[in-house]
N, C-alpha and C positions, 0 to 999 in steps of 0.2 A: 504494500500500500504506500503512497504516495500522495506529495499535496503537487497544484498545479496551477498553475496561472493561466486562465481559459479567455480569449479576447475572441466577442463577436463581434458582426458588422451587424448596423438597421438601418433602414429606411424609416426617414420622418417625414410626414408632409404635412408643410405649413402653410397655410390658405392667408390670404391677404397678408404677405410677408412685405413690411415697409422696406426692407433691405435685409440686404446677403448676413452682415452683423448682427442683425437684430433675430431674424429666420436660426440662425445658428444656437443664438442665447434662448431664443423659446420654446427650441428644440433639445435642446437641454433640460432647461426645468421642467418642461412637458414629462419628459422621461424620468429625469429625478421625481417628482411627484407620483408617477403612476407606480414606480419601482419602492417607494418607502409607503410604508412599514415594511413589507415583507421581504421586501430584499436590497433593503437601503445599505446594506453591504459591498453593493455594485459600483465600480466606477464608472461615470458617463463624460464622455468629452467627444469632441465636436473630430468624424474621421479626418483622414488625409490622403489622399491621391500625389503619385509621382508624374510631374510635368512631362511629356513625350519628348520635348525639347529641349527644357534646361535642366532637368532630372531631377527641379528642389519638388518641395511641396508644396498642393495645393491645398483646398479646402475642400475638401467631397459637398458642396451645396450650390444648388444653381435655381435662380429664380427664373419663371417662363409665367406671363402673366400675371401678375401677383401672386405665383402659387408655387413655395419652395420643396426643393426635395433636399432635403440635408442628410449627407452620412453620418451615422455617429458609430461610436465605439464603445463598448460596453466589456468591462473587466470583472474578472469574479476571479478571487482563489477557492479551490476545491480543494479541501484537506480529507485525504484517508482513497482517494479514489483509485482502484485496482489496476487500471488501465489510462494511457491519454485518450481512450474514444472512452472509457466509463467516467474522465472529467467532465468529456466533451460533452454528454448526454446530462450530464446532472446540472450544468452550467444552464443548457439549453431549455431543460425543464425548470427551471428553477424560474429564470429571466421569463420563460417562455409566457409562464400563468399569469406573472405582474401584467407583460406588454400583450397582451391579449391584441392578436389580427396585425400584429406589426412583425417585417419578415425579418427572419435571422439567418446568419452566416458564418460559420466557422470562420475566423482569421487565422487565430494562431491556437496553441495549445505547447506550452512551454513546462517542463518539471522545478519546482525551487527545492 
């Protein structure tokens, strides 16, 4: 058994988003809010894409009408789990029940 550091990707969308900054931050607390109580344990920050051309980062959020789609990042340590796919499933179900209808993504699954 094993702990593990499990980071999913989501999709957020924010409707009437005044800007890309703003769409990112509501997109945030949005998630923080739905995730506590129950799993207010989770870290939430704002993803990041690799630029095709200059290779830094971006921000995973793009507004199209006033209506943002922001990536975010969501962290969890799993402590005691058998496997990296039995972190990966406990992470998922865990996050999954707070964000109810919002899609998730394995990013990484790392041992500490």
């Amino acid at each position: 058994m094993g702990d593990f550091l499990v980071t999913l990707e989501s999709a957020w969308i924010i409707r009437n988003a005044p800007s890309l900054e703003d769409a990112v931050g509501i997109a945030i607390a949005e998630a923080g809010k739905q995730l506590n109580p129950t799993a207010k344990f989770v870290d939430v920050e704002a993803g990041m894409l690799a630029c095709p051309f200059c290779e830094g980062e971006l921000n995973s959020a793009i507004i199209i009408a006033g209506t943002a789609l922001v990536g975010l990042e969501l962290q969890m340590k799993v402590k005691n789990a058998e496997t990296p796919l039995h972190a990966e499933r406990i992470a998922k179900s865990t996050i999954g029940k707070a964000l109810r209808d919002i899609p998730l993504r394995v990013l990484e699954v790392e041992a500490l």
